[in-house]
N, C-alpha and C positions, 0 to 999 in steps of 0.2 A: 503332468504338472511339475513332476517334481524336476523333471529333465529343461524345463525352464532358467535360464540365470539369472531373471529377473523377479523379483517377488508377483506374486500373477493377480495379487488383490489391489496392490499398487498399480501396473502394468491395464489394468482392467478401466480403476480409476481415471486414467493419465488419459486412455484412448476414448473413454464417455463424454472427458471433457474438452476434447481436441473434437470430435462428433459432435460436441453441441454446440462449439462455435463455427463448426463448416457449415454445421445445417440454417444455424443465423443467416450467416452469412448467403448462402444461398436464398433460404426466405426472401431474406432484405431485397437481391437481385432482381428477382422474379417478382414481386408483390411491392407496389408504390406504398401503398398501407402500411406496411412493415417499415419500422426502424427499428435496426436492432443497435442496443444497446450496451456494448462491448465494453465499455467501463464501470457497469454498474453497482459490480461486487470486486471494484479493486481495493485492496486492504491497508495499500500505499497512499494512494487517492487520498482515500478518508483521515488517515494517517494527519497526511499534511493538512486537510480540511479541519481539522478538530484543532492542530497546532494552532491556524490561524486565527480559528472563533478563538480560542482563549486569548492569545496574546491582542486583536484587532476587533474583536465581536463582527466575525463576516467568514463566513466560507468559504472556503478557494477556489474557485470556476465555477460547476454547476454541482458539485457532491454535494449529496444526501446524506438523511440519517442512515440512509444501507451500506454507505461505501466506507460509515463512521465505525458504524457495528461490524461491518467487515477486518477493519482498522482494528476493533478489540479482541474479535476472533484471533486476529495472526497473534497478536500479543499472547492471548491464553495458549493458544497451540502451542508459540515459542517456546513459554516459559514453564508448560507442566511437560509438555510431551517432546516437540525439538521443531527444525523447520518441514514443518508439514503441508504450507503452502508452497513451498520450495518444491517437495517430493511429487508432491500430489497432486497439486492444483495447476500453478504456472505451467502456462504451456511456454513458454520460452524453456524454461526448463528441460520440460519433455522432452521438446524436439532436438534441445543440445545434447542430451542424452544418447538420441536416438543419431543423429550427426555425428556423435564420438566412434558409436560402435559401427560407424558406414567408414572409419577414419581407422578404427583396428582391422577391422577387415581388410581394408587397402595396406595396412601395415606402415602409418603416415603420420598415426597421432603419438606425441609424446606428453609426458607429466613435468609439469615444468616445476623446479626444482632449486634449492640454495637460495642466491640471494637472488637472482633475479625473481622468484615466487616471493620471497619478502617484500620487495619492495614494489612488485605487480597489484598486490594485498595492497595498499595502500590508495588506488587508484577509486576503489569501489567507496572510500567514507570520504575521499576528496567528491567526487560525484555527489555523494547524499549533501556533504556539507552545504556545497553548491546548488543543490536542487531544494532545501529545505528553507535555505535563506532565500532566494528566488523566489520560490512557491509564496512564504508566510507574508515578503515583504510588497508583494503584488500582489497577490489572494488570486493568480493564475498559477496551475501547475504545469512548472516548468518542465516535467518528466514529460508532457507530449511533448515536445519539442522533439526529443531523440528517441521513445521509449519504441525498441522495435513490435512490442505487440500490439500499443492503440496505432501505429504507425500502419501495419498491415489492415488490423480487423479494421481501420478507419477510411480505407484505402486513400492514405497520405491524405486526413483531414487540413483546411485550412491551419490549425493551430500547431500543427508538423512543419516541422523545421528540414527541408529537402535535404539536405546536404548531413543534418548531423545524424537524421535518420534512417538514410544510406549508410552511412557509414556505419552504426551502430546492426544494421541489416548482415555488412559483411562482414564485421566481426563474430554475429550471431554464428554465422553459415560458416564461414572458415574458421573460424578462433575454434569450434567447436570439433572439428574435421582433422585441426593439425594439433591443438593439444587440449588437454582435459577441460571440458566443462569452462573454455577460456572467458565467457560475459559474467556466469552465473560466480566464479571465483573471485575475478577481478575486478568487474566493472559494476554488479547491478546491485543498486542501492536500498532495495528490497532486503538483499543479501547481508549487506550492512546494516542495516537498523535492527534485522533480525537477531543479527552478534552482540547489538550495543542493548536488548532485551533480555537477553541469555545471560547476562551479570546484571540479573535484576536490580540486586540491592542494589548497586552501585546507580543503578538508572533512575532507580525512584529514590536513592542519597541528593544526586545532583538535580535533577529536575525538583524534587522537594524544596530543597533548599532556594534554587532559582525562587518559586512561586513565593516562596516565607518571604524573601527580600522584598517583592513585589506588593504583596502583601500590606507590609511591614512601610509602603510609599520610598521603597529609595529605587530611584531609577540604574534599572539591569540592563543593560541589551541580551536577550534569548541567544544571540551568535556566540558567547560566550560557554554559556552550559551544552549549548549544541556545540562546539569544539572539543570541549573538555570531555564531552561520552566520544565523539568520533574517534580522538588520539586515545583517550583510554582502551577502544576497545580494539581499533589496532593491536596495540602492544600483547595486550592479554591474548589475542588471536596470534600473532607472531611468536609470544613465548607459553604457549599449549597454557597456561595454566590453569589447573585445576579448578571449574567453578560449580562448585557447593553450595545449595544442593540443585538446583535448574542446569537442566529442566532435570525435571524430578524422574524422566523416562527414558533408562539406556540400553542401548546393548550390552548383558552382560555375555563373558567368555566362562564357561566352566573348565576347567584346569585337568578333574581327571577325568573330562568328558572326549575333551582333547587331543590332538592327533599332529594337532600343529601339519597339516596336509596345504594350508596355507590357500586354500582355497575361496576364504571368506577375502583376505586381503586383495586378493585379484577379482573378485564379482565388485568391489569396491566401485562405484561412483567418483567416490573423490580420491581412491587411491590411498583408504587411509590402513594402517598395518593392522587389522581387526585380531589375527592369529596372536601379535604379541603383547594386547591390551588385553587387564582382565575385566576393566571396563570402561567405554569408549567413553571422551569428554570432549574428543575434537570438535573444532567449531563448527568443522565442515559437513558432520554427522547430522543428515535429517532425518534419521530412522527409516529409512527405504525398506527395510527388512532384506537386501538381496543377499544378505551374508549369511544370513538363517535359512534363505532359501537351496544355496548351494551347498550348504555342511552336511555332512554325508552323516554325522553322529547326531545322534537323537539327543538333543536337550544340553549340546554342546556350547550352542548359541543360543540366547534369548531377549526378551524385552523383560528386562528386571525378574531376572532368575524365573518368570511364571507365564507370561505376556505372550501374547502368540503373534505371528506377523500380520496378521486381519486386525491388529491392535490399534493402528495410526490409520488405518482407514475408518474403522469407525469413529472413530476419535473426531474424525474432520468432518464426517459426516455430523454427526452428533452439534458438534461446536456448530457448524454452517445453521443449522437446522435451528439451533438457539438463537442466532446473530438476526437471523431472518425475523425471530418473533420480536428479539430482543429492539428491533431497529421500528415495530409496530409502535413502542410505548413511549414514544419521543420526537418532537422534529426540532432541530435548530434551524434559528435564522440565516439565511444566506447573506442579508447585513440586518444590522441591528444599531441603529443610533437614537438617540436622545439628546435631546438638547434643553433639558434643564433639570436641576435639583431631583435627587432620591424622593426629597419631603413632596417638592409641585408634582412629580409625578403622580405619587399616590393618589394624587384631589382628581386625576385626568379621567378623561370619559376615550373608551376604545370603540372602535371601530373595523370591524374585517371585513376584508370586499375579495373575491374569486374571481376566477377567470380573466385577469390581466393578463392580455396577451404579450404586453411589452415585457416583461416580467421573464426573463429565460434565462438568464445568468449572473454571477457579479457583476457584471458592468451594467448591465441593463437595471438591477439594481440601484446600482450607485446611483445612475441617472434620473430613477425614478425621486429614491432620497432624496436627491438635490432638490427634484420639480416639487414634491413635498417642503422643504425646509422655510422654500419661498414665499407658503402658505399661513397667512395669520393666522393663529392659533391651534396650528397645528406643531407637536413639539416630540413626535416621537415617528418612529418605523419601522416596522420589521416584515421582510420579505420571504416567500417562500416559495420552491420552486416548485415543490409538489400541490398541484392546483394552480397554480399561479396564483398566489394569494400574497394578500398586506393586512397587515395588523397594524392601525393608524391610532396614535394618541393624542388626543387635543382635547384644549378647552372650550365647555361648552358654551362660556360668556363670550365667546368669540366666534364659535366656528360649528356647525351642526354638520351631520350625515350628508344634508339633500348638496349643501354647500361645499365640502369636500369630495363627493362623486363630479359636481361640476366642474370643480378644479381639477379632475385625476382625467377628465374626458375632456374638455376643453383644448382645442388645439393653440398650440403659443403663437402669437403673431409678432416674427422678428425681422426688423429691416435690415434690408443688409447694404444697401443704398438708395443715395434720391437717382429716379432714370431722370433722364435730360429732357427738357424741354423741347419739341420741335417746334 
């Protein structure tokens, strides 16, 4: 174990979860029954799904309450412990990892460095800015487009973008191969949100405040507060500074444990100087544990002076395991409209119906909405994807049950021209 350079509970982790999407994946091949469902605990997803219910009252593509509670997960992981989705989970990650060290071996890969790493760092919260506005303002997330892992596990789903998903492919595979960790540093926006989390306060200063204006009736555009965390956490990432106290879980250095053998700096991931930090703050720090795994002195390195390296593995288990329950006690609507007064609400009589097959995603939503809106004394909707269900609000001096199942199954008869007389 110990002849390992890799933390081996991590390492352990990394490869369970790269096994359990080949074996999906296989499943799916083999078995028509089987769809497997490769996005369904993404924590970006949800991310952007939750941004859009608040600001639009609607979901973004098909996420769930799981992909939402995943969304809270990474936030808690970020913000007590470090990026533990980064470390542990992402298999993009992983396999850049494991691409780097096929790239030292060849003796191929470098650490990119000065300004050009400055201003590479900037590439990854231009992306999210882009992706976030995209995503909120079309309630589709934009991240399929390019994202190389639903782009695989999806095998180039219709909602993949060929070109920018190739491309984002061979960045993966060589960016990884010629220099450090090149998507996971620069480009992916996971990565970025995780940084703009990591100076909590500051994240819930500005999004607070957004909401209070909002609030408060003065119209915000969200592109604003989302600029203002992207460029702040740039800068803060560029000039190292110190952010106190998140995540609350570091690696510390013990001084006269010490030997400065310089060992931990080179097991490094991201190349960060661990031997000359007496305790690490870097951005790039997910708590891998691989610097505790390679120190030759007992109790030299640690997770907060006591913490063992099996410490972020539990940790993400634990949190997973909460997210899962946590995701039981809750569903939002995929859309949610109403179309009259807080007061007339109240007075309205509801109605749930299941198994709508038409019912599979936002748009399919919207559509329904619409075919709903058209319906007398019908004044409310809310959709959901799990079950296929609707939650219909009307009035009952207008409109009953037997009468809106009519309407919801009724096919529309629309002309589209007079045919010609022969």
């Amino acid at each position: 174990m110990k002849k390992l350079k890799t933390n081996p509970y991590r390492l352990a982790t990394q490869i369970v979860i790269i096994g359990l999407l080949v074996f999906a994946g296989i499943k799916a091949l083999i078995s028509n029954q089987y769809v497997a469902d490769f996005e369904a605990y993404c924590p970006f997803g949800g991310i952007q799904a939750y941004a859009s219910f608040l600001l639009n009252n609607s979901l973004a593509c098909n996420m769930t309450n799981i992909q939402i509670s995943m969304g809270l997960v990474l936030v808690v992981a970020v913000v007590v412990f470090s990026k533990l989705f980064c470390s542990l989970i992402c298999p993009v990650g992983s396999i850049s990892e494991w691409l780097g060290k096929l790239g030292d071996k060849w003796k191929v890969r470098r650490t990119i460095s000065g300004l050009s790493d400055k201003i590479l760092r900037s590439l990854k919260y231009i992306l999210l800015f882009i992706t976030f506005y995209i995503s909120v303002t079309t309630s589709e997330l934009f991240c399929k487009w390019f994202c190389p892992y639903f782009s695989v596990t999806s095998g180039f789903h219709p909602d993949v973008d060929i070109i920018m998903a190739t491309i984002a492919l061979v960045i993966v595979i060589f960016g990884s191969i010629f220099f450090r960790l090149f998507w996971c540093k620069y480009l992916c926006p996971i990565n970025a949100i995780s940084n703009i989390f990591r100076f909590f306060y500051i994240f819930v200063g500005i999004t607070g405040t957004y909401f209070l204006i909002r609030i408060l009736g003065l119209e915000l555009s969200f592109i604003w507060p989302l600029a203002i965390l992207c460029v702040l956490a740039y800068i803060f990432e560029l000039h190292s500074l110190n952010n106190k106290p998140f995540p609350l879980f570091k690696i510390v250095r013990d001084q006269s444990s010490c030997t400065s053998c310089q060992l931990c700096s080179k097991s490094c991931p991201h190349a960060i100087p661990v031997a000359s930090l007496n305790v690490v703050r870097d951005a790039d720090c997910h708590l891998c544990g691989d610097c505790i795994q390679v120190c030759p002195e007992k109790g030299a390195l640690s997770i907060n002076r006591s913490g063992k390296k099996w410490l972020p593995v539990l940790a993400i288990i634990v949190l997973i395991i909460a997210g899962l329950l946590f995701s039981r006690s809750f569903e939002l609507p995929t859309v949610f409209e109403q179309w009259a007064s807080q007061e007339d609400m109240q007075e309205m009589e509801t109605y749930t119906i299941s198994g709508l097959k038409t019912i599979t995603c936002y748009g399919s939503s919207i559509v329904f909405a619409s075919h709903m809106y058209d319906m007398e004394g019908v004044y409310g909707i809310a959709t959901y994807l799990n079950n296929q269900r609707a939650k219909i609000w009307y009035d009952a001096e207008y409109a009953d049950t037997t009468a809106i199942r009519e309407w919801i199954f009724s096919p529309a008869a629309i002309p589209i021209q007079n045919l010609p007389v022969r």
